[in-house]
C-alpha positions in Angstrom: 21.7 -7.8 3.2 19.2 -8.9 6.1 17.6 -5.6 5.5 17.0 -5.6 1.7 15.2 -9.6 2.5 13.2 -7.8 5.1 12.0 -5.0 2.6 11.9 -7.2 0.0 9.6 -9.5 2.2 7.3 -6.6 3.1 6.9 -5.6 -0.6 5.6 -9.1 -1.5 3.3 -9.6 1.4 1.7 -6.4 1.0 1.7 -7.2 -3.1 0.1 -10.5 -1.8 -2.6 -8.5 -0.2 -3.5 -6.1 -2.3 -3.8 -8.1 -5.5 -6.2 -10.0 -3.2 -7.9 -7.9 -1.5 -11.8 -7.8 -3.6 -11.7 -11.3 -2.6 -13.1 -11.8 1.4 -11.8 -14.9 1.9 -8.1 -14.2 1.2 -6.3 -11.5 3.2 -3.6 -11.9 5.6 -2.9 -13.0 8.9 -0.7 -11.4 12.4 0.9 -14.5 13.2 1.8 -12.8 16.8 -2.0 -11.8 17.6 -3.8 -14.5 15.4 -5.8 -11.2 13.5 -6.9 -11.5 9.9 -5.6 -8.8 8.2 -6.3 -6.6 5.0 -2.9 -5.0 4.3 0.5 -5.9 5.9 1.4 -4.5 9.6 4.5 -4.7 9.5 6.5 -1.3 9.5 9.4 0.0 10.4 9.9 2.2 13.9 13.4 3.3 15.3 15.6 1.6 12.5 13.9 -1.6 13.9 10.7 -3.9 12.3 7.7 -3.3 14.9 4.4 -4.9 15.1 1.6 -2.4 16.0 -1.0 -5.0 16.7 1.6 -6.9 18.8 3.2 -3.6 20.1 6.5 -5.1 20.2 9.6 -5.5 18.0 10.3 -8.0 15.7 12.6 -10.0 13.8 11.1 -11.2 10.8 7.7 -10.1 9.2 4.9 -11.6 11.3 2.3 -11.3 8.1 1.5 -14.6 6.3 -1.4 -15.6 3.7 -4.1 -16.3 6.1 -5.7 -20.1 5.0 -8.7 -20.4 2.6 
């Protein structure tokens, strides 16, 4: 169940930021590195969530709308 949240979670962000992404002041943002972000960065390494800009694992997606 934690899983399917998770995916379900990625699939929204990343909806999020490509419906947004002609527009430059939306995007999203790394909450672990403080990066604006076009697409999410989130993925999935080992059977476990990893952050590639962080370089670490995860619990939860680290992605959020970045402010406008």
């Amino acid at each position: 169940m934690r899983r399917l949240i998770l995916a379900l979670t990625l699939l929204l962000l990343t909806g999020f930021a490509t419906a947004q992404s002609g527009d430059t002041q939306s995007g999203l943002l790394c909450t672990l590195t403080g990066k604006k972000i076009a697409t999410c960065c989130c993925e999935k390494k080992d059977g476990k969530l990893y952050c590639p800009l962080a370089k670490k694992a995860i619990e939860s997606c680290c992605c959020k709308p970045a402010a406008r």
